[in-house]
C-alpha atoms as a printed R data frame, in Angstrom:
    type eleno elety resid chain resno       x       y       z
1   ATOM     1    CA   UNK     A     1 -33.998 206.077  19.666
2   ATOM     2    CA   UNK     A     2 -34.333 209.307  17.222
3   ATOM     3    CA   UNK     A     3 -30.869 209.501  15.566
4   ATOM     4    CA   UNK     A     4 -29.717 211.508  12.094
5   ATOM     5    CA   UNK     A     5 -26.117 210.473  11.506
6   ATOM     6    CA   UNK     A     6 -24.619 212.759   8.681
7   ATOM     7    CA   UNK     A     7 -21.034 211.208   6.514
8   ATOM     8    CA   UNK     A     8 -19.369 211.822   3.275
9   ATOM     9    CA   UNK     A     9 -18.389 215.421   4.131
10  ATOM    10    CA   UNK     A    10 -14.442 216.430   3.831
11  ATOM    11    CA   UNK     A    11 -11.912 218.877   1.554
12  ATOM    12    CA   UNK     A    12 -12.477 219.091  -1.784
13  ATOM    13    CA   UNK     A    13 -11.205 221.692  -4.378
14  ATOM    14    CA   UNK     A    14 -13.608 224.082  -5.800
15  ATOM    15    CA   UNK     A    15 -15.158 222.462  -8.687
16  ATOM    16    CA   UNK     A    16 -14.882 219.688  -7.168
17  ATOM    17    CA   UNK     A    17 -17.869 216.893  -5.887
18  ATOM    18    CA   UNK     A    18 -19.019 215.700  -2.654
19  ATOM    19    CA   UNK     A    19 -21.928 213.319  -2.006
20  ATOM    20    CA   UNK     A    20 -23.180 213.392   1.650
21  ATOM    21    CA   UNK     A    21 -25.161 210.782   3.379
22  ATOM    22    CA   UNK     A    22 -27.907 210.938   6.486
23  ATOM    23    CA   UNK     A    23 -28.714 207.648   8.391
24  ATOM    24    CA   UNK     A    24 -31.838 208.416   9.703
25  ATOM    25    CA   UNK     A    25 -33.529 206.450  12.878
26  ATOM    26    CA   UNK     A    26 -36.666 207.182  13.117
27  ATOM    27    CA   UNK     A    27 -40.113 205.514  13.855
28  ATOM    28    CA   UNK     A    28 -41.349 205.593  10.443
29  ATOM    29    CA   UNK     A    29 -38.819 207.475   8.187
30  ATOM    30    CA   UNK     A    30 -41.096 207.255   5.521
31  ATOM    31    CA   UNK     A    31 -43.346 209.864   6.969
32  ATOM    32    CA   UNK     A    32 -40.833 212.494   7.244
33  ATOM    33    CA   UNK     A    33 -39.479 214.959   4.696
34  ATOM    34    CA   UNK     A    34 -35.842 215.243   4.608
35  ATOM    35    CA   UNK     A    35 -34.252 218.564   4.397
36  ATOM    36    CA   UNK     A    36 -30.094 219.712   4.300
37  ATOM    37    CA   UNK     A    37 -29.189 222.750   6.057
38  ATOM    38    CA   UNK     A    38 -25.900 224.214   6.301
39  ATOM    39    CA   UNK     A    39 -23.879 226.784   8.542
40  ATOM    40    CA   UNK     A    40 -20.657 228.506   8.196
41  ATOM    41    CA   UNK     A    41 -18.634 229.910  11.395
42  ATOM    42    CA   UNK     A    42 -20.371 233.450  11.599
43  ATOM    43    CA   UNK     A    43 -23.553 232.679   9.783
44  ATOM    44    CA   UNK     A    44 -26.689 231.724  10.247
45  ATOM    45    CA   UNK     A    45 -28.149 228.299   9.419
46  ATOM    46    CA   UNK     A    46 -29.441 228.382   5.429
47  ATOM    47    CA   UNK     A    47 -31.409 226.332   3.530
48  ATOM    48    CA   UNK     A    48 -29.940 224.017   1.047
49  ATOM    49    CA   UNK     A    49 -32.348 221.200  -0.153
50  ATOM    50    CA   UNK     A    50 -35.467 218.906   0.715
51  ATOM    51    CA   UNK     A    51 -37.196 216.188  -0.452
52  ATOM    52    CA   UNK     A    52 -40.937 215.005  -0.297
53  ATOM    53    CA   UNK     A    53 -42.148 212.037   2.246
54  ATOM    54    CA   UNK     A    54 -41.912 209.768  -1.238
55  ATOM    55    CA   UNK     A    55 -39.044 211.084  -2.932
56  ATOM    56    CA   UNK     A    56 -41.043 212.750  -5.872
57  ATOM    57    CA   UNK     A    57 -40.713 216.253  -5.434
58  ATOM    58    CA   UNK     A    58 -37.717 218.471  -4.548
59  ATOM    59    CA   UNK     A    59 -37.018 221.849  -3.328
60  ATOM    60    CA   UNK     A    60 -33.534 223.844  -3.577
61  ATOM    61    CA   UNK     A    61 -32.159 226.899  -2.840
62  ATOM    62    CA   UNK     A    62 -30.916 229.146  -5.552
63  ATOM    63    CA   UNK     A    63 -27.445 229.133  -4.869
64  ATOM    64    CA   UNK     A    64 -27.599 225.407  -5.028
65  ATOM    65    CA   UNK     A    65 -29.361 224.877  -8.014
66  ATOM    66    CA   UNK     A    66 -28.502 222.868 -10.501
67  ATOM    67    CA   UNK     A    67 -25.408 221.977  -8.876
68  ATOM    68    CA   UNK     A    68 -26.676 220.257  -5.907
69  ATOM    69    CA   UNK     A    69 -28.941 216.970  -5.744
70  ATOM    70    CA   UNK     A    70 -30.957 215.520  -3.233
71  ATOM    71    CA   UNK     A    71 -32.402 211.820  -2.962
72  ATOM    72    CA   UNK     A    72 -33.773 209.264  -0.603
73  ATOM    73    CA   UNK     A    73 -33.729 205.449  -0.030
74  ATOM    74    CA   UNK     A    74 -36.943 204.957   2.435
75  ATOM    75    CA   UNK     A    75 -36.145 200.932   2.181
76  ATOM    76    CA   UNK     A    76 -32.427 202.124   4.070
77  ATOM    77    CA   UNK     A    77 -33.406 204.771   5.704
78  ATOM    78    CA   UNK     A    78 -31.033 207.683   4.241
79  ATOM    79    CA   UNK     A    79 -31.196 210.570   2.855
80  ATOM    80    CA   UNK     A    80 -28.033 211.890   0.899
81  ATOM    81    CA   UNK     A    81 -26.909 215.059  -0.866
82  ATOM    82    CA   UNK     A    82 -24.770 215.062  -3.819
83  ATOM    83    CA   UNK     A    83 -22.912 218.058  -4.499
84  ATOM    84    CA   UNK     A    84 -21.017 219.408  -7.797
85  ATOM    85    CA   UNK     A    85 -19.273 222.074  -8.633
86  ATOM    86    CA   UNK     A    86 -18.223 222.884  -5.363
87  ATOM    87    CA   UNK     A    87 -17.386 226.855  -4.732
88  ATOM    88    CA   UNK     A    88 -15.509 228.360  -1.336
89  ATOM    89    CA   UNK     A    89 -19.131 229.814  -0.584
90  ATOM    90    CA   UNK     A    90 -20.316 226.117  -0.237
91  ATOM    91    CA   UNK     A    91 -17.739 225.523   2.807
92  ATOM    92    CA   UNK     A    92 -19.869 224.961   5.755
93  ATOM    93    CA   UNK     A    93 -21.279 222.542   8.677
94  ATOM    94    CA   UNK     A    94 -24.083 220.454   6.496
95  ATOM    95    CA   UNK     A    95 -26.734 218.876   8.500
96  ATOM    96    CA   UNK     A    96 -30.172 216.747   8.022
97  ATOM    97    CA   UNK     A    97 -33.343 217.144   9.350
98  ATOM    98    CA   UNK     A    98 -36.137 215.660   9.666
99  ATOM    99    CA   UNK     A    99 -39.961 217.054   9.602
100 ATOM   100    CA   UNK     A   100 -43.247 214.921   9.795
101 ATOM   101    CA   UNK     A   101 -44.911 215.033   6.500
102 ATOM   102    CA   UNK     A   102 -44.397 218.240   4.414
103 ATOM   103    CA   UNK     A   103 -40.798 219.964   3.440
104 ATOM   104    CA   UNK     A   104 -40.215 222.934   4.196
105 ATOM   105    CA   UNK     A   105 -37.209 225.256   3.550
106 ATOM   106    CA   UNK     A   106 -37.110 226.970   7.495
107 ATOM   107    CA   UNK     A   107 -34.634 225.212   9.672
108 ATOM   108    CA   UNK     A   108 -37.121 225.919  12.710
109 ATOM   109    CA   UNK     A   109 -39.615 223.904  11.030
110 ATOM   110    CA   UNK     A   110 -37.638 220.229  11.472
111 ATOM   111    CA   UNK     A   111 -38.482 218.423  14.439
112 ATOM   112    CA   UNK     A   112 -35.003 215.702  14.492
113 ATOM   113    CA   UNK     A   113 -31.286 217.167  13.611
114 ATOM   114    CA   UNK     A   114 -28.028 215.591  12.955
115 ATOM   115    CA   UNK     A   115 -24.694 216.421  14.623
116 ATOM   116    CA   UNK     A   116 -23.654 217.797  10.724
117 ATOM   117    CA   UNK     A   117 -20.534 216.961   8.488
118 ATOM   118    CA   UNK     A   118 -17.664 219.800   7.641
119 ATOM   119    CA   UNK     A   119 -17.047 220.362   3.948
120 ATOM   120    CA   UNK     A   120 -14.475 222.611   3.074
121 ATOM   121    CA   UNK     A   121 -13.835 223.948  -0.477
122 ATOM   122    CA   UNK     A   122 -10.316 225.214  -0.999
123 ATOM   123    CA   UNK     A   123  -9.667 227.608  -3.480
């Protein structure tokens, strides 16, 4: 059965670190990009990261840059997102998703979600 369990998300203090992990069941996860998206009460889902089917290429949005690292273990199956310098603005639902083949930065592109983990960043 298609499951994306998220962990690793909780309160940290702003400039603090978080590193967030997706357990991904899925046919093959190897054929599947992995992306993070995240949503704060009000907002719309955003981008956040996404890795290649292989691991060798990365995308991020700006506000995450250089702060913000994804990475994948295809021989476990998991994705994870480790986060640094942690700012109020980061505090938000974080989810994975999974798309056959090619990232892609648009939410409605994924094809398999998570249930998301809450970070909160106290200031």
């Amino acid at each position: 059965q298609v499951q994306l369990v998220e962990s690793g998300g909780g309160l940290v203090q702003t400039g603090g670190s978080l590193r967030l992990s997706c357990a991904a069941s899925l046919g093959t996860f190897s054929w599947y990009a992995m992306g993070w998206f995240r949503q704060a009460p009000g907002k719309e889902r955003t981008f956040v990261a996404a890795i290649s089917v292989n691991g060798d290429s990365t995308i991020y949005a700006d506000s995450v840059k250089d702060r913000f690292s994804i990475s994948r273990d295809n021989t476990k199956n998991t994705v994870s997102l480790q986060m640094n310098s942690l700012k109020p603005e980061d505090k938000a639902v974080y989810s994975c998703a999974a798309k056959a083949w090619n990232y892609s930065p648009n939410d409605v592109a994924y094809d398999f979600w998570g249930q998301g983990t809450q970070v909160t960043v106290s200031s």
